[in-house]
N, C-alpha and C positions, 0 to 999 in steps of 0.2 A: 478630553477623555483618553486615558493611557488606557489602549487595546491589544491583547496578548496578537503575537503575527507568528505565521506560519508558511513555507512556504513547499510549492509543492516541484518538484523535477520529472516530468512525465510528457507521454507523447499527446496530442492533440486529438479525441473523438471528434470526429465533425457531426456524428450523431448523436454527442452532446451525456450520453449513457454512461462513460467508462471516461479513464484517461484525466487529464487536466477539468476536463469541462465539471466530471464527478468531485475531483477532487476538490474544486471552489466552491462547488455547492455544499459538499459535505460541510468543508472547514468554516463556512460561512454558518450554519445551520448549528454548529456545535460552538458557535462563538467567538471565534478569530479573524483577525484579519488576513485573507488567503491572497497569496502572490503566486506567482506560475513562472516558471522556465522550462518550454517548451522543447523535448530533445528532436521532436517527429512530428511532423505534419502527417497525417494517417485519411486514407478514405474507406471507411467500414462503416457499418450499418449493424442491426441488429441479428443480421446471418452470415455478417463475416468481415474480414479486413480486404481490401483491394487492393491496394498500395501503401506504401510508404516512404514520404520523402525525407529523411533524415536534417538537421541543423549543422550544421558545419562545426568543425572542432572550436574556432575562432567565435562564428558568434555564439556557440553554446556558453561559452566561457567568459562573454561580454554579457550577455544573458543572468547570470550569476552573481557578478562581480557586479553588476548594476545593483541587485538588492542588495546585497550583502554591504556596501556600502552605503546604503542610504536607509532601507528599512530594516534591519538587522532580525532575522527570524527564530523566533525562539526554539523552533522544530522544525524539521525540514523531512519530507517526504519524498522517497524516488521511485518513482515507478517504471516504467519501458524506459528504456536505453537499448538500440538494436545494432549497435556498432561497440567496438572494443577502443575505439579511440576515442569516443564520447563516456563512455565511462570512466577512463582514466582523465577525462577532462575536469568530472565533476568530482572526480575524488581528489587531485589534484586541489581542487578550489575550496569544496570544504575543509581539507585541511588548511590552506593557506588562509581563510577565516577563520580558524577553530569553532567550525559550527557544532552545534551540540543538539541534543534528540534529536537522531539520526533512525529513522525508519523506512527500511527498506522493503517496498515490495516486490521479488521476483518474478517478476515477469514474462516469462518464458513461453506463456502457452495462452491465448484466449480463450474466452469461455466459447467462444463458437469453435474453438479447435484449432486454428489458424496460429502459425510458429510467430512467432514477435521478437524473438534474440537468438543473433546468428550463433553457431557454437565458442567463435573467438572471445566473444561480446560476453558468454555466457562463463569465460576462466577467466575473463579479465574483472567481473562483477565480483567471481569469488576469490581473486585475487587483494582487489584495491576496491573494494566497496564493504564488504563483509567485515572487515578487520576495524573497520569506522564506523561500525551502524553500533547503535542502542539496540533495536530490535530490526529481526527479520520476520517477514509474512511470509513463509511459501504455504502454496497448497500441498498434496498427496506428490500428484507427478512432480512438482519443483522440487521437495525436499527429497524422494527418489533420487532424481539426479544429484542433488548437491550431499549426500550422506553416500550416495552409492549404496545403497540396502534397496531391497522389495518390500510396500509397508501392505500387509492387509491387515492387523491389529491393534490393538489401542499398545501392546507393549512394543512392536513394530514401529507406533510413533514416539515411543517415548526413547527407545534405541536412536532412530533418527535424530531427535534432538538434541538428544546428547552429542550424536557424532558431528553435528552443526554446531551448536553452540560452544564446546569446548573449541572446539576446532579454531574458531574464530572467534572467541572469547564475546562474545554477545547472546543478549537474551532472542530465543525463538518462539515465533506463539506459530505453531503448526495446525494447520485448518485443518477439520477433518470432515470436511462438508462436501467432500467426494467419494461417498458412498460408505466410508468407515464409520465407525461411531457414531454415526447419524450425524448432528448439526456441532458436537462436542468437539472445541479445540485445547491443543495442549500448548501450556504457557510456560518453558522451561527457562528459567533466571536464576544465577546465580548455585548451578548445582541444585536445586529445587524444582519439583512439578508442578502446577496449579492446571489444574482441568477446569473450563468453563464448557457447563453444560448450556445446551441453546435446544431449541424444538425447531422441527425442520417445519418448514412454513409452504405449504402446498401454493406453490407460485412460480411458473416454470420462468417467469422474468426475472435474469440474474443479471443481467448484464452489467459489469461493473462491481461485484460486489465485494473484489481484491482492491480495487482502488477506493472503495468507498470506505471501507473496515479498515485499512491502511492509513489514510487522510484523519478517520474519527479518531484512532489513536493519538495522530502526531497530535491533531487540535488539545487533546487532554492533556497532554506532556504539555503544550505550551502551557497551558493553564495551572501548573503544577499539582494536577493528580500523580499517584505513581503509576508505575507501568502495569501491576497488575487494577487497578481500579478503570484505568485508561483503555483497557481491554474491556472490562466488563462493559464502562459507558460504552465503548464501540459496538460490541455486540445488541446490547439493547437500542440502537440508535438503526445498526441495520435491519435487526428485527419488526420494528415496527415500519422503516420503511419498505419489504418486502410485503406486512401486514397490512398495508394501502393499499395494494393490490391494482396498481398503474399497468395499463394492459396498450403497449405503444409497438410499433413495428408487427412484421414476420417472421421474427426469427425471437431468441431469447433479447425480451426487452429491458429498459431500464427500470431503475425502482423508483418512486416516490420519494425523490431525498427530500422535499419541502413539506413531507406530509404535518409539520405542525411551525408555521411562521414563529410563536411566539413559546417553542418548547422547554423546556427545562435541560436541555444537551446544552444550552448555549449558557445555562450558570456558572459563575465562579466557584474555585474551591472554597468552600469557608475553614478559615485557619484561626 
């Protein structure tokens, strides 16, 4: 059986919620073969991060270079990177693979509030990361910082995205699931806007839900949907897994990414 692979570049939840752990489930769920290169060992829970032990430049980079040589990933996802020398590591090595659907999600800020990328980490991301990506995920506050604008409006986001995605010549799907436009994201590609409308899902367990909406995309790019189809299936892939309504930890928990073994996310394109 020839299985579309993906693979994912993120720090380690040990609370299994967010991070690498999301990210395998999601890709796994949505029909691919999920591979992980771990930049951060992390100890948080569902009310917060406690530490983080970072991957060394060396083996982040043997880390890489092991799949890339062996199971070649049709999409690759990046999630936390909390250091500026591991970022340049992995940008580095994806180009020196010519990897391709490149999705990055910015990761800057956890849902429980807690900073995740040091300021250096965070010009060295928009330096040598951004310029390689197919698509960027920020949320409100990430595309804030990386546009330098204040967004409170849906034309606020569309400004923003411009100022990101020309910038660095890649498509943005801007979340607006922090208090703006209710669950509504802007998909800006190619000098174009696409709005995906989403209903906000009365379920205060989020935890993870940048990594989980990040990961659904890459799996569809492997599978060769396009980028805007690859958003929709994401969105409806996290909607329903919020619609499970998995009620785990004390703080903002994880979502139900298994909510259907044998679902229709994990189909081929029919061409």
């Amino acid at each position: 059986m020839r299985m579309k692979t993906a693979l994912t570049i993120a720090g380690s939840d040990c609370s299994g919620g967010a991070g690498i752990q999301a990210d395998i489930k999601t890709m796994t769920m949505n029909g691919v073969y999920a591979m992980s290169v771990i930049t951060a060992l992390t100890a948080q829970n569902t009310t917060g991060v406690r530490a983080i032990q970072e991957s060394t430049p060396d083996f982040l980079k043997q880390q890489i270079d092991a799949v890339f040589e062996d199971i070649f990933p049709v999409s690759v996802k990046i999630g936390m990177v909390s250091s500026r020398e591991l970022v340049c590591v992995i940008a580095d090595r994806l180009k020196y693979h010519n990897a391709k659907n490149i999705v990055v999600d910015p990761v800057m800020v956890a849902t429980s509030g807690s900073a995740l990328m040091k300021t250096d980490a965070v010009a060295a991301l928009i330096k040598e990361l951004l310029p390689i990506a197919t698509l960027i995920t920020p949320n409100i506050p990430e595309a804030e910082v990386l546009s330098e604008l204040a967004i409170e409006t849906k034309e606020d986001m569309e400004k923003a995205a411009k100022i990101i995605g020309d910038a660095h010549n890649c498509a943005v799907l801007l979340k607006g699931g922090h208090s703006i436009n209710a669950a509504n994201d802007l998909l800006y590609e190619k000098g174009e806007y696409h709005w995906f409308e989403g209903k906000r899902i009365d379920n205060p367990n989020t935890h993870g839900t940048g990594c989980t909406l990040s990961s659904a995309i890459a799996a569809s790019l492997a599978k060769g949907f396009t980028l805007s189809e690859s958003v929709q299936r994401a969105k409806e892939y996290i909607s329903c897994a919020l619609s499970a309504q998995l009620d785990l930890g004390q703080g903002s928990g994880p979502m139900m990414h298994n909510f259907d073994l044998a679902s229709h996310f994990a189909e081929e394109k029919n061409i």
